[in-house]
Phi, psi and omega in degrees: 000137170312137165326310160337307199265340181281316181312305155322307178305298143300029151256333176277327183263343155312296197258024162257343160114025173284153172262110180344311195297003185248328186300330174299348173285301166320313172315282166326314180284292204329300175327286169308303172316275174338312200271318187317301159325326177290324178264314215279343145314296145342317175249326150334278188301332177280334178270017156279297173270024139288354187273325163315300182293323182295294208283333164323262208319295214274356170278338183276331126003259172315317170321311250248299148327331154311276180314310182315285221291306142002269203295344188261324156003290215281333170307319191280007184298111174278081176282097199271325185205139183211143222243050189290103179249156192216157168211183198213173219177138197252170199235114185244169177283314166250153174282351167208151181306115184305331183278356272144318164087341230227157213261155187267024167265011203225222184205156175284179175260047175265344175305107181286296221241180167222130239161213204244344133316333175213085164307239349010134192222139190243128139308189143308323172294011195042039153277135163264137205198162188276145145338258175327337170266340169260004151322314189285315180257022174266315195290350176272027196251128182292288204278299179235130205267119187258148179236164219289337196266314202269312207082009191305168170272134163284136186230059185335122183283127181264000000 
């Protein structure tokens, strides 16, 4: 207790007629009661935050458990139809027929569609051609059949 609240203390059982001499006894419980109150604050706040920290941890828990509970969900996956489309695209050296000028994804123009009806065909010389332009053009060849881009004699690579 302050000095103050003591001084009080006995100035108030003074003029109330009580005897002062009693007041040293008061002082001591005040005194005691103040610290008790001090700890017993003092462990209020420490179990308010330990209570805290307890409810942290079990949402992170639960979170956590969450996630789990998730991942195994997502694991549990039933494929019922499943639909495969592809396209296809020939691997030439180049994107277009030296002869014909036109992409080998397409067709020459002798050609409707472009497929397995208008193929690729490689030399040796590993120059690349729609089948049908270089057909066309080994057969306008008088003398020696060539090939258009090298000039190497055309050999079809097997």
């Amino acid at each position: 207790m302050p000095a103050t609240g003591a001084a009080t203390t006995l100035f108030v059982l003074t003029a109330v007629g009580l005897p002062a001499k009693e007041a040293s006894i008061l002082v001591v419980v005040e005194w005691i009661l103040d610290h008790c109150n001090t700890v017993l604050n003092v462990m209020g706040d420490c179990i308010g935050v330990a209570m805290v920290y307890e409810f942290e941890l079990e949402e992170e828990v639960e979170e956590i458990e969450v996630r789990r509970c998730l991942t195994r969900r997502r694991m549990k996956v039933k494929i019922r139809q499943w639909n495969g489309v592809a396209s296809w695209l020939w691997v030439a050296n180049d994107e277009n027929c030296g002869i014909c000028r036109m992409p080998f994804n397409g067709c020459c123009p002798d050609c409707k569609v472009p497929g397995d009806d208008c193929p690729l065909v490689w030399g040796q010389c590993s120059h690349c051609f729609h089948m049908h332009c270089i057909l066309k053009w080994l057969n306008s060849q008088q003398v020696q059949q060539q090939c258009p881009m090298c000039r190497q004699e055309w050999k079809f690579k097997e």
